[in-house]
N, C-alpha and C positions, 0 to 999 in steps of 0.2 A: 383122196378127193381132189381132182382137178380145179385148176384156175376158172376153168369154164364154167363147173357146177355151182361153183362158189360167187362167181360173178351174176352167173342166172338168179341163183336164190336170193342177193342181195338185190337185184334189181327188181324182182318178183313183190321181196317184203316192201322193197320201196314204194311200187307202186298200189299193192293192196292199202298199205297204211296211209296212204296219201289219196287215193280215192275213199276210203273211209272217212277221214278225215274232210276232204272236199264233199260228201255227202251232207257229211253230223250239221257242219258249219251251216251250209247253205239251209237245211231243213230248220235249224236254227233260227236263221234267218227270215224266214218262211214264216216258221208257225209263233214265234219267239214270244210277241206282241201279244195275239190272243192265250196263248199256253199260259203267260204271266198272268191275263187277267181271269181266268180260269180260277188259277191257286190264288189269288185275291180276296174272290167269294167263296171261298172254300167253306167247306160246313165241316161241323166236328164228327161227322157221319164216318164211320172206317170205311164202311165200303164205296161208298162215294170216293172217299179218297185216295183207296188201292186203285180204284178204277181208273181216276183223274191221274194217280201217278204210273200204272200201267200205259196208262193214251197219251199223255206226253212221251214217256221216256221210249214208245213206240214208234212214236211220229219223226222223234228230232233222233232217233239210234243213238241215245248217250245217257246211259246212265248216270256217269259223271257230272254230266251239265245238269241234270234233273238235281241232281245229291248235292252238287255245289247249292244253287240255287236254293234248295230249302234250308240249306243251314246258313244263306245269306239272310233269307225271310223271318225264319228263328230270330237271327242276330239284331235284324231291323224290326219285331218285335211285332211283324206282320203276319207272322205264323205262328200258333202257339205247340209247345214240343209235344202234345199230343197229335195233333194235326201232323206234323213231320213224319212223325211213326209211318202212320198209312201212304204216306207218299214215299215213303223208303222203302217199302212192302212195296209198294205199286213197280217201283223203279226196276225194281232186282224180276219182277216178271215181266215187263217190258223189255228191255234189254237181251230176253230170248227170243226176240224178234229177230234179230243180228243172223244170230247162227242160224235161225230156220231159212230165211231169206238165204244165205252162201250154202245151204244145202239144195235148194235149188236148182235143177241140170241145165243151166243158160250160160257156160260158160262159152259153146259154141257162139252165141249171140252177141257177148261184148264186145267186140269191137264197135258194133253196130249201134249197140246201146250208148256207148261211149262217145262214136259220129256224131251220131244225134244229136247229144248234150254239148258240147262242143259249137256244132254251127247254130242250136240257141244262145250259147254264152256269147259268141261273134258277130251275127248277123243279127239277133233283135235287140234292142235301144232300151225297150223295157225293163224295170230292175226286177221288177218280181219274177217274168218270164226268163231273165238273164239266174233267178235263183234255183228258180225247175231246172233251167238247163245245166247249173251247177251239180243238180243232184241225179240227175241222169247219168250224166258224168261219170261222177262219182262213182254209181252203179256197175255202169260199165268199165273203169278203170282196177275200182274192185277185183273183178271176176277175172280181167286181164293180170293183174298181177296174184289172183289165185292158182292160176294154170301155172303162172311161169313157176312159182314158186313148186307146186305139186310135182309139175315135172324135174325140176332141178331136182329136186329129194329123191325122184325114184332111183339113181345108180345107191344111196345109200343103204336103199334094202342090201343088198351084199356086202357093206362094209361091217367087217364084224367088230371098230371100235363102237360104232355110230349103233350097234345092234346091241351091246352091251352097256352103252351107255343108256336106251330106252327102255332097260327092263328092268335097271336101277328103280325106274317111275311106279313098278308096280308094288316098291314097297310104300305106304301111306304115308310117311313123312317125307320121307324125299320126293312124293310126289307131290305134296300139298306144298313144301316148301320151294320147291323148282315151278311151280304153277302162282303164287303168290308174289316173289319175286321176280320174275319177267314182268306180270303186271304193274309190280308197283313201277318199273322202272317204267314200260311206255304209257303207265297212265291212261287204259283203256283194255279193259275186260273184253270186248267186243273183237277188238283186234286181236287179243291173246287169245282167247277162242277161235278166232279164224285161221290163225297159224297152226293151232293146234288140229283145227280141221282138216287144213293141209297138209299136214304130217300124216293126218288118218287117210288121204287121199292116196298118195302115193306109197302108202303102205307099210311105211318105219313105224308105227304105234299103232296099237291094238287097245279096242277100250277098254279093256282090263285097266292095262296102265294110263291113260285117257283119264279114265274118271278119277284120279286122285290128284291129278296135276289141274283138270275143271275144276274142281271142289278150291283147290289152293286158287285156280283165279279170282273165285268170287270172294276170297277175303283178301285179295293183291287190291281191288279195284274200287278196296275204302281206302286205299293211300292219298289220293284224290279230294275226298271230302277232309282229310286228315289234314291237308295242306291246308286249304281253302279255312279252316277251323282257326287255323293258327291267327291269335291276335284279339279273336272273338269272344262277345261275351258265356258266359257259363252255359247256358242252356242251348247253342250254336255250338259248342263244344259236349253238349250230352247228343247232340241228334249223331256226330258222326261216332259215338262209342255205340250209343243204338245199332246204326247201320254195321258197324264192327259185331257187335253182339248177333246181330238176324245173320250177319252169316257164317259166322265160328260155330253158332248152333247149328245152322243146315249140315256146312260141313261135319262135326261129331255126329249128326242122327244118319249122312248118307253114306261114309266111311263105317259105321258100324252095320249097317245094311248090308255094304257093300259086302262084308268081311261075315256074317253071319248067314245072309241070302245068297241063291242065286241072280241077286237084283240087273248086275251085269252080263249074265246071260239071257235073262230077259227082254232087254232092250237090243240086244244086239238082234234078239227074234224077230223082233219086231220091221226092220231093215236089213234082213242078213248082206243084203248086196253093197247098200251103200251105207260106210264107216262115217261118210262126214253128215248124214240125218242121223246116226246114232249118237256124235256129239250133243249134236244139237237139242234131240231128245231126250239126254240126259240133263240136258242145261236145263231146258222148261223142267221137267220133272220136279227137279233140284229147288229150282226156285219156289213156282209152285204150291210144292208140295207145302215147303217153310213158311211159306205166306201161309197157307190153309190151316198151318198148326201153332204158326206165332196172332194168328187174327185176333183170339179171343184172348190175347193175353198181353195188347200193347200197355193199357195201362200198367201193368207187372215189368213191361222194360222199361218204361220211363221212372217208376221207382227205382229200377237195382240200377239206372244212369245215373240219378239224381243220388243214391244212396254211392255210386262206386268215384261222381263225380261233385261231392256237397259245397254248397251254396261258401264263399271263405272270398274275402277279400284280394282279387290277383294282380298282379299289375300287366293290364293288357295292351294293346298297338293303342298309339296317337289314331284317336280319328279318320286324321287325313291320310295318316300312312296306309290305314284299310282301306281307305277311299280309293286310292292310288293303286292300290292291291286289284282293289275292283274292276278298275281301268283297266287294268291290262289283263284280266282274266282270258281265257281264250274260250269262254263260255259267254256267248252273249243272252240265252235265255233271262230271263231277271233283271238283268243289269240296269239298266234302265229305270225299272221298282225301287230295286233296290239303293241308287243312286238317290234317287227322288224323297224317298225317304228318310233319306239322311240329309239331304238339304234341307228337307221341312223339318226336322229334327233343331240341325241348324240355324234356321231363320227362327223358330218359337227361341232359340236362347240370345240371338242379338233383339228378339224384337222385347224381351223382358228385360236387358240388359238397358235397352233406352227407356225404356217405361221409368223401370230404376230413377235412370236420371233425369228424367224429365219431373216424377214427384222431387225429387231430394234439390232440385236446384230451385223448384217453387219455393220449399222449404227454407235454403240457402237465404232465399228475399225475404221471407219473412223475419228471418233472425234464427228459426228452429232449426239449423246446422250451421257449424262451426267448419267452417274449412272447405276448399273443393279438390285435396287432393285424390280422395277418392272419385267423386264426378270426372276428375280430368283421365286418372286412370283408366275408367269405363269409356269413355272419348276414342282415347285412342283402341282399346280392345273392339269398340263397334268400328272405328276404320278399319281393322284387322279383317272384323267378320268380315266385310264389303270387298276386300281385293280376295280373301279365299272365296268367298261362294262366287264372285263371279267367274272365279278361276273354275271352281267346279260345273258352273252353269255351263259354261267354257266347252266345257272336254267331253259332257252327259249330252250335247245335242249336238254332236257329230255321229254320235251313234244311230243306227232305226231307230225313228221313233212312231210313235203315233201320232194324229193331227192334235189329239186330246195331252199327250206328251207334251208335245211342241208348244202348244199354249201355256200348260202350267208352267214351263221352265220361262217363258217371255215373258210373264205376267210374276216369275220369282225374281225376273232381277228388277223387277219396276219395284217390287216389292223392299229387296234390299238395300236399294237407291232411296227409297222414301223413310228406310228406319234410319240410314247415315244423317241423310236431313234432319230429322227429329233430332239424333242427338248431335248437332252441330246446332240448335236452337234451342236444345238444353243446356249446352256448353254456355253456348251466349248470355241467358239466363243466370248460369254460375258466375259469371265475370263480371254481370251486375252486380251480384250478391257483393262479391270481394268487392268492387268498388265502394259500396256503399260502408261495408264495415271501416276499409281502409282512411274513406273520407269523413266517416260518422255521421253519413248521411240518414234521413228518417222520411217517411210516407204520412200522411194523413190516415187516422183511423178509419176514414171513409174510402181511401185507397187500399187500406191494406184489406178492409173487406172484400173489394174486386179482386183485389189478389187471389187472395182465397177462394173466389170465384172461379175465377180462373183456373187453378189447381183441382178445385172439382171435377169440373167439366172437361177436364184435358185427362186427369183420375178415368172419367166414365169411358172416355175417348179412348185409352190405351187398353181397359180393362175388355170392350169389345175386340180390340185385336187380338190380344192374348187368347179368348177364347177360340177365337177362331184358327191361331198359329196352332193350338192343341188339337183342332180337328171336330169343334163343335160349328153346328150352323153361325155364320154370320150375320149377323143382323143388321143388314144395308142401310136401310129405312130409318135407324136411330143413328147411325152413322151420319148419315146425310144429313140430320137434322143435329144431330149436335155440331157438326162444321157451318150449317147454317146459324146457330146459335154463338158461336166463338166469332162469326163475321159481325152478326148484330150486337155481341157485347164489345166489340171490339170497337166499333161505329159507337156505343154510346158512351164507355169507359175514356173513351178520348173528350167526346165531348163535356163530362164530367170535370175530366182535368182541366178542360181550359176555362171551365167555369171558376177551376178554386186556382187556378193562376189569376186568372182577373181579381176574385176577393181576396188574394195575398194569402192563401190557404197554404204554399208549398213554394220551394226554392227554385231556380232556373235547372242547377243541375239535378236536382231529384226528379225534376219533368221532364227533361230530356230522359233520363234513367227509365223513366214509366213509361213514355213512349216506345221505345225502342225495344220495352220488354211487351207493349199490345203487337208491335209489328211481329215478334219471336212468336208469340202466344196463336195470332191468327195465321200463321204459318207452318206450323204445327197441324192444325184443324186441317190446311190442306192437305198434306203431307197423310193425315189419317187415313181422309177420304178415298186417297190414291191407292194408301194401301187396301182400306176397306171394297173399294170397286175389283182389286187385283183377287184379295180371296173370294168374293162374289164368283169373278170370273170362272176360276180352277176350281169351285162347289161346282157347278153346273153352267158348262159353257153350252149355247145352243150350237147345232151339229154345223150350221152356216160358217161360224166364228173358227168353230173346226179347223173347217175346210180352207178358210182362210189363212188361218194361222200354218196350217202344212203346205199350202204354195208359196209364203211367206219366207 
């Protein structure tokens, strides 16, 4: 084998997998947005969701990114592992879109196709049109580096190590396992099917040997979601043994076909001339077929997951380190979703963590807690929250977004900004509390009922956020009216005290103390409100607000 052939083939794969690559991404890009909100509304419907994961994983040519993506949806608790099933089914017959497409005779045209894409990536301004053009591109860099590749291979037909080496493939293990491990390493079935294409092009492989080494790709290219798993909770970790299980059974039912039928001469009838639509049509087949015989019986693999995978105590990734994980995926489908999800995950646990403290420091004034080392603890854990989520608000809106994205994440940091307030006004509240024990100071049983007033109404005030951080309607309207009621109790709780400062009712410093704790208490009320108009917003922003928020 010369330096030349060797150099061809290498520059060949270079470019097929880098225009693939430059495709997946940009279509990614593209459809990434709606495709997410797509499996959002999903219904527990199978066929709807073979469909839905067949039409993505068609649209964006990646299986991977479809298969990541669901078991990040799993993990974020926005996909239930039934629902996963059928889009793992969908995925694995999308993904035969790849090889039909490079069976295709337009390798004459690439260059041309490739032109094209190119003076749209360069010459127009627009990012959507600069995305088309990336996927044109793609197309035609594809097919450019399928020829060169095809032709580099053909002096191989006469090398008889290269000829002894391909006929090893047609024993079933060595070819499932030489077909499995190439995938796993470039992480991309699609690509490994197209090499293998090209191999059938210039004529080194015959799909005799072909179809054991296809069969081994499509269980190489659960390595991918296997990664993506790692860290995740349990049933994020049952979709990709699923995805492992649909296709270790394809494989065993098309390798015993293969080995008892003529199945491989059949297919080959079908295209006798061109080797690379018999790949291809063995890959649809394959898939296919497996969806059509695993359909009726997803609930049956999510038990023998759940049963191979059972529910046990594990210790899995920090939060943030998946978070981080997520970032740097090279799937952008989802991401975004899934991001958003874990912030609001996030924010329900600071915005209960100040709730916390804002009862227990009322309490603190009243006498019914002893101590604020615990409040001070929660103190500093809500600064925490506030430099991480805004770290992650941070890093989730450089990415595509949607105008409806772009809102929610602008109206989550007003959000986290208003929980810190709160509890730096519960804090405050605590530091009365200590005072008061420290000096043995005391209220009027007339004040201490305002107190408890107080603690009510701030009770009711937090107990609306809460539900709302968990994803129930918000209820604006009692919001707004209990901060109006925390202003007017706060206007007349003052003027009360200076009533019983004038009849000697209370000390100087107890009244400065009550003071300072209506000024914490009516500032709180705003601080709700703030937050209450922010989830308002992100339930239903009007499409104006949208629009604003994405020129923004």
């Amino acid at each position: 084998m010369g330096i030349e052939v060797i150099l061809s083939l290498l520059g060949g794969l270079a470019l097929f997998m880098y225009g693939m690559q430059m495709m997946s991404n940009n279509l990614e890009a593209v459809a990434g947005n709606r495709m997410k909100q797509i499996l959002e509304r999903l219904t527990a419907n199978r066929f709807l969701g073979v469909l839905v994961g067949a039409g993505i994983t068609a649209l964006i040519q990646s299986s991977s990114a479809t298969t990541v993506m669901t078991v990040g949806f799993v993990n974020s608790g926005l996909m239930t592992l039934k629902q996963a099933v059928w889009i793992i089914m969908g995925a694995n017959v999308g993904t035969t879109i790849t090889g039909q497409l490079i069976a295709l005779d337009i390798g004459a045209l690439a260059p041309l196709i490739a032109f094209v894409g190119v003076m749209l990536l360069i010459f127009v301004k627009s990012k959507k049109v600069q995305h088309v053009g990336g996927i044109v591109a793609g197309i035609g860099v594809l097919f450019i580096g399928m020829g060169m590749m095809s032709d580099a291979m053909v002096p191989l037909r006469d090398n008889e190590a290269f000829i002894h080496l391909m006929t090893k493939f047609s024993n079933p293990v060595i070819g499932i396992l030489a077909g499995a491990v190439f995938t796993a390493i470039i992480q991309s079935s699609s690509a490994s099917v197209g090499i293998l294409q090209a191999l059938a092009m210039s004529g080194v492989i015959g799909l005799h040997s072909a179809v054991f080494v296809l069969f081994g790709q499509n269980i190489g290219t659960c390595i991918t979601a296997l990664l993506a798993s790692v860290g995740t909770n349990r049933n994020a970790k049952r979709t990709t043994m699923i995805h492992l299980m649909f296709n270790v059974i394809g494989t065993v039912l098309f390798v015993s076909l293969c080995l008892v039928t003529p199945f491989t001469d059949w297919m080959i009838a079908l295209t006798p001339d061109n080797p690379v639509a018999q790949i291809a049509n063995v890959h649809t087949v394959f898939n296919l077929t497996t969806t059509l015989l695993l359909l009726p019986f997803g609930s049956l693999l999510v038990k023998l997951a759940v049963k191979l995978l059972p529910d046990r105590e594990t210790q899995v990734m920090d939060a943030d380190q998946w978070f981080e994980g997520l970032m740097a995926s090279k799937h952008v489908l989802g991401v975004s979703t899934l991001a958003i999800a874990q912030i609001s995950g996030d924010i329900r646990q600071m915005l209960e963590t100040a709730a916390h403290n804002v009862g227990d420091s009322f309490q603190a004034v009243e006498g019914r807690q002893s101590g604020i080392e615990e409040i001070e603890a929660r103190e500093d854990e809500l600064d925490l929250w506030n430099v991480r989520l805004s770290q992650k608000i941070s890093k989730v809106l450089v990415l595509d977004q949607t105008p409806r994205d772009i809102l929610t994440l602008n109206n989550m940091f007003s959000i986290i900004g208003n929980i810190e307030r709160i509890g730096d006004h519960a804090m405050n509240l605590a530091e009365y509390a200590q005072t008061i024990k420290e000096k043995n100071l005391g209220f009027s049983d007339t004040a201490r009922d305002e107190i408890k007033t107080m603690e009510g109404i701030c009770g009711e005030a937090m107990d609306i956020l809460l539900a709302a951080s968990r994803g129930e309607h918000i209820d604006l309207t009692r919001a707004e009216e209990l901060e109006q009621t925390m202003d007017d109790t706060t206007v007349q709780f003052r003027q009360n005290q200076i009533a019983r400062m004038r009849v000697g009712h209370c000390n100087v410093e107890s009244s400065i103390l009550y003071s300072e704790m209506l000024t914490d208490y009516e500032r709180i009320g705003d601080h709700v409100l703030n937050i209450a108009q922010a989830f308002a917003a992100i339930e239903g922003a009007p499409v104006e607000e949208t629009a604003a928020a994405a020129q923004a």
